[in-house]
C-alpha positions as CSV (number, residue, x, y, z in Angstrom):
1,X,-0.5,-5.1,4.6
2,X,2.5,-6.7,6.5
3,X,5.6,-6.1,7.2
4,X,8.5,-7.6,5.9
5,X,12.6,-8.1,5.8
6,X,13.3,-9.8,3.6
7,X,12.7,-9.9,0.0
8,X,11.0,-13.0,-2.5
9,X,11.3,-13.7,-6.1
10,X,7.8,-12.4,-6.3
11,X,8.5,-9.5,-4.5
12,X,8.8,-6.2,-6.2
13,X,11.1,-3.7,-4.7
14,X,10.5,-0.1,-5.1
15,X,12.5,2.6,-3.2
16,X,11.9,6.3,-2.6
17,X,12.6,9.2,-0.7
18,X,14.9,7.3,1.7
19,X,12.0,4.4,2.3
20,X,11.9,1.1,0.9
21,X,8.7,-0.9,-0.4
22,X,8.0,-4.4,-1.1
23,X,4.8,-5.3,-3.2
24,X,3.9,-8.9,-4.3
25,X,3.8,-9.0,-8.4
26,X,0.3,-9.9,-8.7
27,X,-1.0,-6.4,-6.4
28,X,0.7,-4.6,-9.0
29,X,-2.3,-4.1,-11.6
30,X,-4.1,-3.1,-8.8
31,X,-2.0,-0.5,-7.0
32,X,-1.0,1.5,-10.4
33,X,-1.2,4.6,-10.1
34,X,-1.8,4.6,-5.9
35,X,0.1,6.7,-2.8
36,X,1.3,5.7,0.2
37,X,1.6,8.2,3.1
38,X,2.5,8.1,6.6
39,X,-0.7,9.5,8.5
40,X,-1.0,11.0,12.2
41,X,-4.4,10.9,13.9
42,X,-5.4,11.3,17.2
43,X,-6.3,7.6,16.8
44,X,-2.8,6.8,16.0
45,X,-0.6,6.4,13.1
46,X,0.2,4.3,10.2
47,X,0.4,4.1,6.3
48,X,-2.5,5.4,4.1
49,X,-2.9,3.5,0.5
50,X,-4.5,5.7,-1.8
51,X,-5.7,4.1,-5.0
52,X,-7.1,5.0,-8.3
53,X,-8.8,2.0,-8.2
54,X,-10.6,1.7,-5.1
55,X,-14.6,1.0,-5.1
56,X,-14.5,5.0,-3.6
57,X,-14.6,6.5,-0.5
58,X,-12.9,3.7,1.7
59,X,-10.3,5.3,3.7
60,X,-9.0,2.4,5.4
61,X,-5.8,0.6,5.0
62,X,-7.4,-3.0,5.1
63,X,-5.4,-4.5,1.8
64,X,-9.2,-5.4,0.5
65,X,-10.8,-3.5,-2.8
66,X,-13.4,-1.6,-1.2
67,X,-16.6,-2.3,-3.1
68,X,-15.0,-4.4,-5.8
């Protein structure tokens, strides 16, 4: 996961609750369905991607399948 400013023509653009999201077209098949969430640890914080479609029980925000 990145961040960006500016938008691509394979860029989706998906706004709610005030925040803005861009997600390339082809991630879209596998993020259907997910949750993203601003998380506070006593590690730090940052965005948690929660997906249907995760291997299961991967709780990090790496961008990779997790046993897939």
């Amino acid at each position: 996961m990145t961040l960006d400013e500016s938008k691509t023509e394979d860029d989706i653009l998906d706004e709610q609750y005030g925040v803005s999201i861009l997600t390339d077209k082809k991630l879209t098949p596998q993020l259907e369905g997910a949750t993203v969430d601003y998380v506070e640890s006593r590690y730090g914080g940052g965005f948690e991607i929660r997906t249907q479609n995760s291997g299961g029980g991967c709780d990090s925000a790496c961008g990779s399948s997790c046993g897939k």
